[in-house]
N, CA, C and O of each residue as an XYZ file, in Angstrom:
348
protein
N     -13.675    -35.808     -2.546
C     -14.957    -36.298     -2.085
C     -15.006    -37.805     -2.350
O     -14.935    -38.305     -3.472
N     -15.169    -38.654     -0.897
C     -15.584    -40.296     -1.476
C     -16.444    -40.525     -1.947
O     -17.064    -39.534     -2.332
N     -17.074    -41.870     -2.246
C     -18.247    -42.672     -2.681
C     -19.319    -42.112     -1.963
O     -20.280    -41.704     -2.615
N     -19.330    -42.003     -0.540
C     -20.284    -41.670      0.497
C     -20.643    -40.900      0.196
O     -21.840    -40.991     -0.079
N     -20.009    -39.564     -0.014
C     -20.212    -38.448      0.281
C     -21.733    -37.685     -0.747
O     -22.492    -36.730     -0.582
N     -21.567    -38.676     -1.713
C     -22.579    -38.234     -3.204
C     -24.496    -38.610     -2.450
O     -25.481    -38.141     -3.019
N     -24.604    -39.413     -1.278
C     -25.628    -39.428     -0.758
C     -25.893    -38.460     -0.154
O     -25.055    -37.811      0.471
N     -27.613    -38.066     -0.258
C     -27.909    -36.733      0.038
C     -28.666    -37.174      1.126
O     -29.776    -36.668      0.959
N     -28.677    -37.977      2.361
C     -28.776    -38.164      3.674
C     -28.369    -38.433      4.366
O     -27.799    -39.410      3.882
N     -27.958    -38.402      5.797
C     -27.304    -39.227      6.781
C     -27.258    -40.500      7.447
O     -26.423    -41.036      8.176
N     -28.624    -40.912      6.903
C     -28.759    -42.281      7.519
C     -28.460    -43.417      6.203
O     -28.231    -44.626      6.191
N     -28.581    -42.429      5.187
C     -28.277    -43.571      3.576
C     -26.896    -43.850      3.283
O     -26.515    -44.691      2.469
N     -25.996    -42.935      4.141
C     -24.394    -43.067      3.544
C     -24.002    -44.228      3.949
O     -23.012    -44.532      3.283
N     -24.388    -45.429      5.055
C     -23.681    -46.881      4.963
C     -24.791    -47.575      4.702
O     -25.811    -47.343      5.352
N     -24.771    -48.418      3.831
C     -25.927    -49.215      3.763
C     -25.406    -50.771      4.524
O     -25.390    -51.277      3.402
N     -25.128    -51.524      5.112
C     -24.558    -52.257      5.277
C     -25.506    -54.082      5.498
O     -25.068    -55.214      5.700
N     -27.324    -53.354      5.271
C     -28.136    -54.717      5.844
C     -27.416    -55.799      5.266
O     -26.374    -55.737      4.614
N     -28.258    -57.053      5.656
C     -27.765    -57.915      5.248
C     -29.154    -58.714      4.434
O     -29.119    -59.832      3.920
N     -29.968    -58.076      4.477
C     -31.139    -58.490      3.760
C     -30.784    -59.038      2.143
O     -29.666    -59.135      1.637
N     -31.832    -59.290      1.653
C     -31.807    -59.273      0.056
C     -31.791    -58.553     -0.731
O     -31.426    -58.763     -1.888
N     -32.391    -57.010     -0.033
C     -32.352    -56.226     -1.095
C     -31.639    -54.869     -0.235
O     -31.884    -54.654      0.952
N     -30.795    -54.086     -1.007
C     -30.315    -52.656     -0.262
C     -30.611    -51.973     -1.258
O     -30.346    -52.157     -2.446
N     -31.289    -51.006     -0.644
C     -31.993    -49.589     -1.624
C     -30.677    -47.834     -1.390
O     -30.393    -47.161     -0.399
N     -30.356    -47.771     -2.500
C     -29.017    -46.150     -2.126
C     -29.655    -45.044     -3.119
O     -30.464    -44.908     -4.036
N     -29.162    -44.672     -2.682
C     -29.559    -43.345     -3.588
C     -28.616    -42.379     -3.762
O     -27.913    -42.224     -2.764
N     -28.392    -41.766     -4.567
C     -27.118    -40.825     -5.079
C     -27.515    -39.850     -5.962
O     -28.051    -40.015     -7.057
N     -27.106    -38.442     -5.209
C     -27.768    -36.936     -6.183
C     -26.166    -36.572     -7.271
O     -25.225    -35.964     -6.760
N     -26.135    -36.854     -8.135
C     -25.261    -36.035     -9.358
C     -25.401    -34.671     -9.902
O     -26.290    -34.139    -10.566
N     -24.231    -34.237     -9.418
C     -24.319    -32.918     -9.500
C     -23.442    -32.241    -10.730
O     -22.225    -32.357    -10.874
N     -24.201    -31.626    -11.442
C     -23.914    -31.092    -12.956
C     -22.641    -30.227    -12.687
O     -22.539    -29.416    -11.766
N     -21.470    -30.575    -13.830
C     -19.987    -29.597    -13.482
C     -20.336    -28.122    -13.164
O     -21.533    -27.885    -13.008
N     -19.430    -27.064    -13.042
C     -19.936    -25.932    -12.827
C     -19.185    -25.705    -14.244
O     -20.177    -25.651    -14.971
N     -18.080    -25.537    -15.107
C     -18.496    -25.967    -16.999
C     -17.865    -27.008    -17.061
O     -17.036    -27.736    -16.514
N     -19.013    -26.738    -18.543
C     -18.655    -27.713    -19.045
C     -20.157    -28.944    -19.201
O     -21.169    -28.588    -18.596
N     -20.224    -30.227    -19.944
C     -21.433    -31.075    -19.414
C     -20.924    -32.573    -18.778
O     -19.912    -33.265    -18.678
N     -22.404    -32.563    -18.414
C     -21.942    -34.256    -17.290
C     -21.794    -33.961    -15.844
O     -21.678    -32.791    -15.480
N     -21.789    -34.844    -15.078
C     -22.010    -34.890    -13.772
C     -20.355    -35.281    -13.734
O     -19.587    -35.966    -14.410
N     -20.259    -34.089    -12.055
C     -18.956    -34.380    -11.461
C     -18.534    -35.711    -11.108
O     -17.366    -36.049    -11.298
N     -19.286    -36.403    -10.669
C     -19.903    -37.735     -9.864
C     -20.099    -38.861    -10.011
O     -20.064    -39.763     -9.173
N     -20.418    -38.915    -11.558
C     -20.932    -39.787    -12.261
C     -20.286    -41.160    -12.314
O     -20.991    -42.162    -12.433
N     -18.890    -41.237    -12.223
C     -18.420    -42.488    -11.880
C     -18.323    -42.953    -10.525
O     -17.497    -43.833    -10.282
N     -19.169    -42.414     -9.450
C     -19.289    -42.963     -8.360
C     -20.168    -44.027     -8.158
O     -20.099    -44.982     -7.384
N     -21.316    -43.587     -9.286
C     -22.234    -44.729     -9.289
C     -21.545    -46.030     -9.880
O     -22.099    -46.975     -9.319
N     -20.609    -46.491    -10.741
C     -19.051    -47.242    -11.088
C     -19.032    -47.865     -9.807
O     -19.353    -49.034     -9.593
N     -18.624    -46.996     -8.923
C     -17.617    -47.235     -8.182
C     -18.807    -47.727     -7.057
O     -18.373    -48.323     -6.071
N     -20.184    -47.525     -7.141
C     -20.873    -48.078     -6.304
C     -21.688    -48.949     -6.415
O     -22.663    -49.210     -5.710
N     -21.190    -49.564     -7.579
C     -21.690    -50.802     -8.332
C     -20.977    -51.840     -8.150
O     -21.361    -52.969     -7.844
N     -19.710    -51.392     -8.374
C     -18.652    -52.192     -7.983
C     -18.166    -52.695     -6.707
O     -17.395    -53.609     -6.416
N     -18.863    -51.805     -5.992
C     -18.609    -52.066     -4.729
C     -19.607    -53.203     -4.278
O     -19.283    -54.353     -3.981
N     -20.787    -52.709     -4.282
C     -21.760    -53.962     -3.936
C     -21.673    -55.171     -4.536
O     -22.024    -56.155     -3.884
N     -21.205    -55.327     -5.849
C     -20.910    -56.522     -6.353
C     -19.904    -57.499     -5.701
O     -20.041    -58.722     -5.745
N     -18.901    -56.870     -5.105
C     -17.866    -57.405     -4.146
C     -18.309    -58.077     -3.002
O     -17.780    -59.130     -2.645
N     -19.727    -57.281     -2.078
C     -20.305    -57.903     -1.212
C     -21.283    -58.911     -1.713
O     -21.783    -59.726     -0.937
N     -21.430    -58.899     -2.356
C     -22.437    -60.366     -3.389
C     -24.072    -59.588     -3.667
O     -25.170    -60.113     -3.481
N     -23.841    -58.499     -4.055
C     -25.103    -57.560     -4.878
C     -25.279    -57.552     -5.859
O     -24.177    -57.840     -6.327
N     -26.047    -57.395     -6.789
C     -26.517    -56.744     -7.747
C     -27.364    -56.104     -8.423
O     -28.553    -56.208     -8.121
N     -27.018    -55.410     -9.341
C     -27.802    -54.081     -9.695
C     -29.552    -54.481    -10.105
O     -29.942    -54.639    -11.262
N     -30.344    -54.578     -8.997
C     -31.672    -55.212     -9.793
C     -32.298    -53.743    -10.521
O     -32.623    -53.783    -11.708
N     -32.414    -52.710     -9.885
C     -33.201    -51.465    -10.427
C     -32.700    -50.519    -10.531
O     -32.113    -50.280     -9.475
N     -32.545    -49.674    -11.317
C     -32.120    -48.169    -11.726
C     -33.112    -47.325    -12.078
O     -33.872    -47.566    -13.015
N     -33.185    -46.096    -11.229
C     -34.181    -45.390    -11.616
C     -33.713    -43.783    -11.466
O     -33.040    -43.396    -10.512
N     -34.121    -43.000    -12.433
C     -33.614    -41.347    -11.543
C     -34.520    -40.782    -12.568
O     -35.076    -41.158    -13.600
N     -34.409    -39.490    -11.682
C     -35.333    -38.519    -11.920
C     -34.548    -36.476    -12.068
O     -33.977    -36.149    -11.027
N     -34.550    -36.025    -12.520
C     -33.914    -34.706    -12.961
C     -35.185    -33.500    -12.367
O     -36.340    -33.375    -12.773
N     -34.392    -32.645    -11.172
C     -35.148    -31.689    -10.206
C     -34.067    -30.683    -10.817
O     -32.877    -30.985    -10.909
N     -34.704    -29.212    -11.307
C     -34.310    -28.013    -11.094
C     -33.378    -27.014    -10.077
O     -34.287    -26.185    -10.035
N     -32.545    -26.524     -9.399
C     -32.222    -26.006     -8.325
C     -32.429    -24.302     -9.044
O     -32.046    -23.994    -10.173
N     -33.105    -23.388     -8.082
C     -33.083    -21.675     -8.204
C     -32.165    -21.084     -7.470
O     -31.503    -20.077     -7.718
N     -32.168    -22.094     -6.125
C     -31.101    -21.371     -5.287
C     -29.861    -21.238     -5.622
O     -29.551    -21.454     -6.794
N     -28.904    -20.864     -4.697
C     -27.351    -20.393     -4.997
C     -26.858    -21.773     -5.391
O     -26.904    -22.887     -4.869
N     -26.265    -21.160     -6.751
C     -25.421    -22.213     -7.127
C     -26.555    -23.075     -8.726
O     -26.108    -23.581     -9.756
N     -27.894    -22.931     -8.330
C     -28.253    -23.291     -9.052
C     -28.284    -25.122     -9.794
O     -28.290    -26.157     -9.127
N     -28.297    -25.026    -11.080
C     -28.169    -26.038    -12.062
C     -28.827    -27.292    -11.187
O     -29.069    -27.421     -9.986
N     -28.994    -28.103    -12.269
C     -29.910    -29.391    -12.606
C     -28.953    -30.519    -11.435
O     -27.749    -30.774    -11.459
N     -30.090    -31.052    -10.419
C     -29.891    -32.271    -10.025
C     -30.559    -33.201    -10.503
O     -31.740    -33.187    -10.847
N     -29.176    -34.747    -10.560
C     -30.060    -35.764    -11.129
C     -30.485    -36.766     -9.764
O     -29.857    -36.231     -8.850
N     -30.820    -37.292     -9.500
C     -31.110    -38.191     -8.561
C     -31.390    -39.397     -8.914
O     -32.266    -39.607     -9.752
N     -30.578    -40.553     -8.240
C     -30.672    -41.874     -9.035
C     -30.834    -42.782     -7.696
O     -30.169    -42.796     -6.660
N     -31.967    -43.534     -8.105
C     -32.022    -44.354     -7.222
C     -31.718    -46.388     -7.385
O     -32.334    -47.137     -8.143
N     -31.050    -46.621     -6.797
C     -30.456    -48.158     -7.444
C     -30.821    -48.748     -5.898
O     -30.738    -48.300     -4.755
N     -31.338    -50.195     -6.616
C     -31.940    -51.508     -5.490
C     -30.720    -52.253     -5.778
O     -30.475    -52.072     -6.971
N     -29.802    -53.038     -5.224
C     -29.538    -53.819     -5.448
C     -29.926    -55.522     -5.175
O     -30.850    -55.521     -4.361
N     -29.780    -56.098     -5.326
C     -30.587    -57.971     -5.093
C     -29.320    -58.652     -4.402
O     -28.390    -57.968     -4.828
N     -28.985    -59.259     -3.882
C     -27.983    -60.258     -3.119
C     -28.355    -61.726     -4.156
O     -29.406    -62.360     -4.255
N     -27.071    -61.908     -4.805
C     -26.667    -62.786     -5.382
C     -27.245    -64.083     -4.793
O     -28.160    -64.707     -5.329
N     -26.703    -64.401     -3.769
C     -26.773    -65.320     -3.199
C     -27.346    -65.775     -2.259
O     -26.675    -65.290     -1.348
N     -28.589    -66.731     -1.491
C     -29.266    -66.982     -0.709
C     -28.403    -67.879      0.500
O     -28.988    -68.279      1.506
């Protein structure tokens, strides 16, 4: 699974504006055992990435939703703004 793939919409998987600010969002999904998110270094890897295009991390925010259905266990959901370095 790539970087992309951890976004839980279709229109959020490229962010590419060129604005000042790009808003992503990324659901982490708890191992099936064991603890910690499968995923978790994607947000790494999607930090790193925007920093390359001249971003950075202005906001971090997430929030932890329940799942009952199949399969179950805890989603985290994280939402990151990044700021453009440079004007």
């Amino acid at each position: 699974m790539g970087i992309m793939d951890a976004f839980n919409d279709e229109g959020g998987k490229i962010n590419k504006n060129n604005g000042k600010y790009r808003v992503m969002q990324i659901v982490l999904r708890e191992k099936f055992v064991g603890k910690g998110s499968k995923n978790f270094t994607e947000i790494e890897e999607l930090c790193n990435q925007q920093y390359a295009e001249g971003y950075k991390l202005h906001t971090f925010a997430q929030s932890t939703a329940t799942s009952t259905g199949f399969g179950g266990g805890d989603r985290t959901v994280c939402n990151l703004v990044f700021e453009r370095m440079y004007d």
